[in-house]
C-alpha positions as CSV (number, residue, x, y, z in Angstrom):
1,X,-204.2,132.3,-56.4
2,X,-206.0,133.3,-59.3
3,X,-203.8,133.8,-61.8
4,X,-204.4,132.8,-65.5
5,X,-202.0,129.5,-66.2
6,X,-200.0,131.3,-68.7
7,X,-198.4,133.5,-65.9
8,X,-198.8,131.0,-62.6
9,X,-196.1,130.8,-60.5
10,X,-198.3,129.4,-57.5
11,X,-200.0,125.9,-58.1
12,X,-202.4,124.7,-55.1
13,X,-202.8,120.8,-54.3
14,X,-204.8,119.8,-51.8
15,X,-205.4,116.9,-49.9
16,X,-208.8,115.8,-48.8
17,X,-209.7,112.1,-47.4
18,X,-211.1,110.7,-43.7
19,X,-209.5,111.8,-40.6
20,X,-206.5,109.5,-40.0
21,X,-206.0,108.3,-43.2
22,X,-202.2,109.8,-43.1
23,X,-202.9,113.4,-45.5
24,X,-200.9,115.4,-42.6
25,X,-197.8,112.7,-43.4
26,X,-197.6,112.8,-46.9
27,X,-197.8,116.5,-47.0
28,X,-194.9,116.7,-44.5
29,X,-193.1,113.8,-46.5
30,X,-193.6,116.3,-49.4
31,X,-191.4,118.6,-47.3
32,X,-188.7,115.7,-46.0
33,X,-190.1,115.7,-42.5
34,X,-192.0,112.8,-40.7
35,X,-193.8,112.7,-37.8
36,X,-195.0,109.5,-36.3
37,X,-197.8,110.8,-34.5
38,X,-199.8,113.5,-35.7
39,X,-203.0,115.5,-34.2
40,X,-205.8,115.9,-36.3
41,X,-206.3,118.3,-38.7
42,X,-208.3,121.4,-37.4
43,X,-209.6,123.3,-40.5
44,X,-206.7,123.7,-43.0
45,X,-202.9,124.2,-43.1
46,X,-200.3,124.0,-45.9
47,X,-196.7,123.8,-46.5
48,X,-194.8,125.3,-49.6
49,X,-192.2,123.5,-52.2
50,X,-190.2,125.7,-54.4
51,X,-189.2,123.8,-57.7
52,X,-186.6,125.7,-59.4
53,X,-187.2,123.5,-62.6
54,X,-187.3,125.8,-65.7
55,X,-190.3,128.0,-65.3
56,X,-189.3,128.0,-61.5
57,X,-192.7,127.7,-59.0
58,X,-194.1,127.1,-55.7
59,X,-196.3,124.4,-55.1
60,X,-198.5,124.6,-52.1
61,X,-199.7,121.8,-50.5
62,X,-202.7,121.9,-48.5
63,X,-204.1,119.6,-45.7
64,X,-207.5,119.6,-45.0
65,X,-209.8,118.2,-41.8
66,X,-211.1,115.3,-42.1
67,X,-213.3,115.4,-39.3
68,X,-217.3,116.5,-40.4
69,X,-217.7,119.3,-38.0
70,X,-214.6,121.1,-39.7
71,X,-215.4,120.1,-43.5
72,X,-217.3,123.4,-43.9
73,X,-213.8,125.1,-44.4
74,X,-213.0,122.6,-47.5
75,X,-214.9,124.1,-50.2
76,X,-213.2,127.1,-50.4
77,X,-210.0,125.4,-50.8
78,X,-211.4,123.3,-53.3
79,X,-212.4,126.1,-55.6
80,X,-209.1,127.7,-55.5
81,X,-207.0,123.9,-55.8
82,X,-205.0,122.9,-58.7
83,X,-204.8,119.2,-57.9
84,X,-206.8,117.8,-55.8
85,X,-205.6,114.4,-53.6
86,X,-207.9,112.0,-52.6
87,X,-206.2,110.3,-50.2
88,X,-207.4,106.7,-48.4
89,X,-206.1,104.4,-45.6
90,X,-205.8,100.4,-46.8
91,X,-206.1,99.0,-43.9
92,X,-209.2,101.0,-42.9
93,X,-213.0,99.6,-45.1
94,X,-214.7,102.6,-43.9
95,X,-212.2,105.6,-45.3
96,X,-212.2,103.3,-48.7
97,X,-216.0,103.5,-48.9
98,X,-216.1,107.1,-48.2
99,X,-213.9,107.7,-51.3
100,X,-217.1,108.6,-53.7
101,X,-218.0,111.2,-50.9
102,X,-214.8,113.5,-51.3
103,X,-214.3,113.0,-55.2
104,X,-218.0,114.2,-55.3
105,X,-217.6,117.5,-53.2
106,X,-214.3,117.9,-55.3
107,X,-216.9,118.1,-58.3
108,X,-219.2,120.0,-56.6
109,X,-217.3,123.3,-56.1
110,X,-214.4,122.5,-58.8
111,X,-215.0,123.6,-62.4
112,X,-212.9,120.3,-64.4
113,X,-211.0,118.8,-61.6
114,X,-207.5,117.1,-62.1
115,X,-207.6,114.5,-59.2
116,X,-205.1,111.7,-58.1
117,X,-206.7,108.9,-55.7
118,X,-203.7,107.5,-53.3
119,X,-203.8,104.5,-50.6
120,X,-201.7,104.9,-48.1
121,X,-200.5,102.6,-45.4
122,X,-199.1,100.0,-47.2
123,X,-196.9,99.2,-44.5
124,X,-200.3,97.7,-42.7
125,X,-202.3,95.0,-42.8
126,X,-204.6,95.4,-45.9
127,X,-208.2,94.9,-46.6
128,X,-208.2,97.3,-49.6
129,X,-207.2,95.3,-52.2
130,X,-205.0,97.5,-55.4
131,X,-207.3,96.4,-57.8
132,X,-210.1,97.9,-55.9
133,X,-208.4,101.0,-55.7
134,X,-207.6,101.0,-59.5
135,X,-211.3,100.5,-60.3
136,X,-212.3,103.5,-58.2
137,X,-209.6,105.3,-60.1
138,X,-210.7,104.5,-63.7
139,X,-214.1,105.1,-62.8
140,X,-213.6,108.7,-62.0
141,X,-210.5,109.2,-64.3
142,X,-208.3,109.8,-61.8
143,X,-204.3,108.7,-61.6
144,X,-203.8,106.3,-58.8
145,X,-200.7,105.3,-56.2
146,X,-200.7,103.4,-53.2
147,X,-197.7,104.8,-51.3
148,X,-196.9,104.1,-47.1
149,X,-196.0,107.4,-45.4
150,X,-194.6,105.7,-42.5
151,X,-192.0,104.2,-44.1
152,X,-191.4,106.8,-47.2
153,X,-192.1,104.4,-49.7
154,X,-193.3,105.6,-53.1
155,X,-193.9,108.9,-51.9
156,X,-191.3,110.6,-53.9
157,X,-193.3,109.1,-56.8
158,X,-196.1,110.8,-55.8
159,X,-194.5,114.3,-55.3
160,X,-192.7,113.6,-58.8
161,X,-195.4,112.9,-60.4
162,X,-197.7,116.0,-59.6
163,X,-194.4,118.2,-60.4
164,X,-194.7,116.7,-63.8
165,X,-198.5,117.5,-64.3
166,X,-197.8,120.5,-63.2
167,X,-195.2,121.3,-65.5
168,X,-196.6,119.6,-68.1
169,X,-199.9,121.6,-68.0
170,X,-197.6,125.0,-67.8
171,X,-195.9,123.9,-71.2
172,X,-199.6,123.0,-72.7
173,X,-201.3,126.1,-71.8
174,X,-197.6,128.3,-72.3
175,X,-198.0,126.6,-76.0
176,X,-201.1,127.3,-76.8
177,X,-202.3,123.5,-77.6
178,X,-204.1,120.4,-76.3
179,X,-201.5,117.3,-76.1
180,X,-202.7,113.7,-75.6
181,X,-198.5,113.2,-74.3
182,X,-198.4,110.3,-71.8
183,X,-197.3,111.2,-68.8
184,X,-195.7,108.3,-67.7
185,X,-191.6,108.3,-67.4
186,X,-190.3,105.0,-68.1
187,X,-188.6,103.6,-65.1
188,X,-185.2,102.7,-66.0
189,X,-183.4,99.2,-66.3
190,X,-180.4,100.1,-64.1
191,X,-182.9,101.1,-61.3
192,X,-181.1,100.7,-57.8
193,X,-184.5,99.3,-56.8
194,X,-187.4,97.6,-57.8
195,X,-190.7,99.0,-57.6
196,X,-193.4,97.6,-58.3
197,X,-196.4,99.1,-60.4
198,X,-197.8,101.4,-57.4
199,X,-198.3,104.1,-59.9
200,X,-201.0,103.5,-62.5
201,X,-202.1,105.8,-64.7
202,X,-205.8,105.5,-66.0
């Protein structure tokens, strides 16, 4: 939607990544469904989140083919996105390596893009290393998570984590300044659980 950010009320995130690499089960995680086995994308299809957080919003979040005869349809989701999710498998070399591919047609049709690079599939064997994954991140300036979808781990992070841009950038634009505010929350001592540094922030 293009509405000015002052006066948003509909943020756009949208997923892009290799066919298979498990954007169709975070969205739906984003939603608290799960379904173990998922058809490919065909051309585009999004769910919406209502945060009732003060200003209250929807955030859509868009799933995108990954397949090349359907990638035709991306760019004009691109243009319009908010966020923009690259998303890559762990376990597979080949969606890793195509990584540079999507964050370049992100550039391509999206004027300053706000992108977060996420490996999923941590519940698999992995050749990706994290460190590899951080690299990529740093390189492009881009926040970075590994997170499993099959198994809902970190994926809440995830979710939290773009609400919080989101909000944040409401508040900076609603204000009228630039803030250099880090982002990151703190996780607390009296966590039930301990997790691990998934979430990087470059």
């Amino acid at each position: 939607m293009s509405l000015s950010l002052s006066k948003k009320i509909v943020w756009k995130v949208i997923f892009v990544g290799d066919s298979g690499v498990g954007k169709t089960s975070i969205v739906l995680r984003s939603m608290g469904k799960f379904k173990k086995n998922t058809e490919s994308t065909i051309g585009v299809d999004y769910v919406t989140r209502h945060v009732s957080e003060n200003p209250p919003c929807d955030i859509q979040f868009w799933d995108t083919a990954g397949q090349e005869r359907f990638c035709a349809l991306n760019p004009m989701y691109i243009r319009d996105s908010d966020i923009q999710v690259v998303v890559y498998d762990i376990s597979n070399i080949q969606s890793f390596q195509n990584i540079s591919f999507w964050i370049e047609e992100i550039q391509k049709y999206r004027l300053e893009p706000r992108m977060i690079l996420v490996g999923n599939k941590i519940d698999q064997k992995r050749k990706i290393q994290q460190e590899q994954g951080s690299d990529i991140a740093k390189m492009y300036g881009m926040d970075f998570i590994e997170i499993s979808a099959m198994k809902n781990l970190y994926v809440d992070e995830l979710i939290h984590h773009i609400i919080q841009l989101i909000k944040k950038w409401e508040y900076i634009q609603n204000n009228h300044f630039v803030s250099n505010v880090d982002l990151v929350e703190k996780t607390t001592s009296n966590k039930k659980r301990e997790i691990k540094s998934y979430l990087l922030y470059c």
